[in-house]
C-alpha positions as CSV (number, residue, x, y, z in Angstrom):
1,X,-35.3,2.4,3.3
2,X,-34.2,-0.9,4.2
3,X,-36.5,-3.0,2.6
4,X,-35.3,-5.0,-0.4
5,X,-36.6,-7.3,-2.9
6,X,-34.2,-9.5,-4.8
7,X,-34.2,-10.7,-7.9
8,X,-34.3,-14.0,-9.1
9,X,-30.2,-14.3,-9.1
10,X,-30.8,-13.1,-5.2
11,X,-29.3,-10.1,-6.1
12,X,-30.9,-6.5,-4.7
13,X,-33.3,-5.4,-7.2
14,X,-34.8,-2.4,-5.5
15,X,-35.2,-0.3,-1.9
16,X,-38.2,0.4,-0.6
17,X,-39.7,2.5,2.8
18,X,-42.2,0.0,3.5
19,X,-41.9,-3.7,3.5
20,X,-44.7,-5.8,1.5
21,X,-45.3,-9.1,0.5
22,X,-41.7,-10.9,-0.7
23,X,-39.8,-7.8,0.7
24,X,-36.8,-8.3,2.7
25,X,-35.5,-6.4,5.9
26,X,-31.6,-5.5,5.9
27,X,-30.4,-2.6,8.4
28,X,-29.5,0.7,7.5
29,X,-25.5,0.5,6.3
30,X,-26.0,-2.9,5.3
31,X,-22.8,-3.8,3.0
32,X,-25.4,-5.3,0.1
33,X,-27.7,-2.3,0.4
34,X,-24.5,0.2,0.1
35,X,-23.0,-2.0,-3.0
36,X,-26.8,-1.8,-4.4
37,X,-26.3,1.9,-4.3
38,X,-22.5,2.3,-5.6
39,X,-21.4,3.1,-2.5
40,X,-18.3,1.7,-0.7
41,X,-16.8,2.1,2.8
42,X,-13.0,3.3,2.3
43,X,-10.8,0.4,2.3
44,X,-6.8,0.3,3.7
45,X,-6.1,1.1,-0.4
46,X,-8.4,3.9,-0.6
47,X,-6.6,5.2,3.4
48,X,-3.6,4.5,2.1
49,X,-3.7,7.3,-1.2
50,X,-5.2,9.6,0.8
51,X,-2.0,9.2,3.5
52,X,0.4,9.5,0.5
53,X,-1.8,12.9,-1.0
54,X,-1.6,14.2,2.6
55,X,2.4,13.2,2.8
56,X,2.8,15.0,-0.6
57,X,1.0,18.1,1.1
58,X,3.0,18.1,4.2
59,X,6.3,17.9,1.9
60,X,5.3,21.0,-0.5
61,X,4.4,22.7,2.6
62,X,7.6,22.2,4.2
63,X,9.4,23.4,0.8
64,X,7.7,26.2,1.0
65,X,8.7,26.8,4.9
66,X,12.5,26.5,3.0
67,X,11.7,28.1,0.1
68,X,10.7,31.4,1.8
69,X,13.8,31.7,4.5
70,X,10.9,29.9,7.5
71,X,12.6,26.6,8.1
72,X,15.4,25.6,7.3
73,X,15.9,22.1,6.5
74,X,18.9,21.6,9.4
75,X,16.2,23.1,11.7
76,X,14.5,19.2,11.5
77,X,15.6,16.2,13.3
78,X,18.2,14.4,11.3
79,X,15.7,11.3,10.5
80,X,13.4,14.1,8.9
81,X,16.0,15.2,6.8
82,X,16.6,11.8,5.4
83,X,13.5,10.9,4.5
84,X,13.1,14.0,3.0
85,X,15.7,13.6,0.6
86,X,14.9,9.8,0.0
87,X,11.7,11.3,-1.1
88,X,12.9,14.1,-3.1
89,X,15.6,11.9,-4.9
90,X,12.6,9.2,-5.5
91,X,10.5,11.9,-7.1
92,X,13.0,13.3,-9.3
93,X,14.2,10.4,-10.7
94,X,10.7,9.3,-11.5
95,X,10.2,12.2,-12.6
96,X,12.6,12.4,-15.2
97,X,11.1,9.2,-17.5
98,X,7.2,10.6,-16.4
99,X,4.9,13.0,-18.6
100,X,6.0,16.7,-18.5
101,X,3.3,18.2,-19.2
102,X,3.8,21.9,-18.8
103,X,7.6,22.1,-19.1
104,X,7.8,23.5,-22.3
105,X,5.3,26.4,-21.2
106,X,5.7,29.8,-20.2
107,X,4.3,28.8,-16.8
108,X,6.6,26.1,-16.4
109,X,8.5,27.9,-13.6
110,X,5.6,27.9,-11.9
111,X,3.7,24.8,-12.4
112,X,7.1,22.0,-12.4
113,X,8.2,21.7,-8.6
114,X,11.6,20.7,-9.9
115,X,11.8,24.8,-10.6
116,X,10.1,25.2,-7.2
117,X,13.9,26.5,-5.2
118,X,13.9,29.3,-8.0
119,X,10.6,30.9,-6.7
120,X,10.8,33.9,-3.9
């Protein structure tokens, strides 16, 4: 579908199959024709959450490595250990003046990763 026909602001006003009269040809993955239809290719910002999600992942996994007798945290390379604790220090001070949502619940021991070193 990569025939277009603009409007009068030159803008994309519709795709079409098949070109006609006043149509314009643009290739499939065109930048205008993904914008026209709300799509976006992922940019360094959108790469860059998805590295801190997958970094918040890999930490909570290795918690868990500790937190069930696995790993223990002298088992990683001194460097490893530091940034883990940079991390962990970062998180619970921002932590501390965020939104606790489900502290005051039943489940809290649960949900809270500050409680997470009580759970076996």
């Amino acid at each position: 579908m990569p025939y277009i026909r603009r409007g009068p602001d030159g803008q994309i006003e519709s795709l079409h199959r098949r070109g006609e009269q006043g149509m314009e040809f643009l290739p499939d993955g065109h930048a205008e024709i993904a914008a026209f239809l709300g799509l976006s290719a992922p940019g360094p910002s959108q790469f860059s959450r998805l590295d801190a999600d997958f970094v918040r992942v890999i930490e909570d996994v290795i918690d868990t490595l500790i937190v069930k007798n696995i790993l223990n945290i002298t088992d990683l390379p001194g460097e490893a250990q530091a940034k883990l604790f940079a991390r962990k220090s970062f998180r619970e001070r921002v932590g501390k003046n965020s939104l606790r949502l489900f502290s005051d619940s039943e489940f809290s021991a649960v949900i809270d990763d500050t409680n997470f070193g009580g759970l076996k």
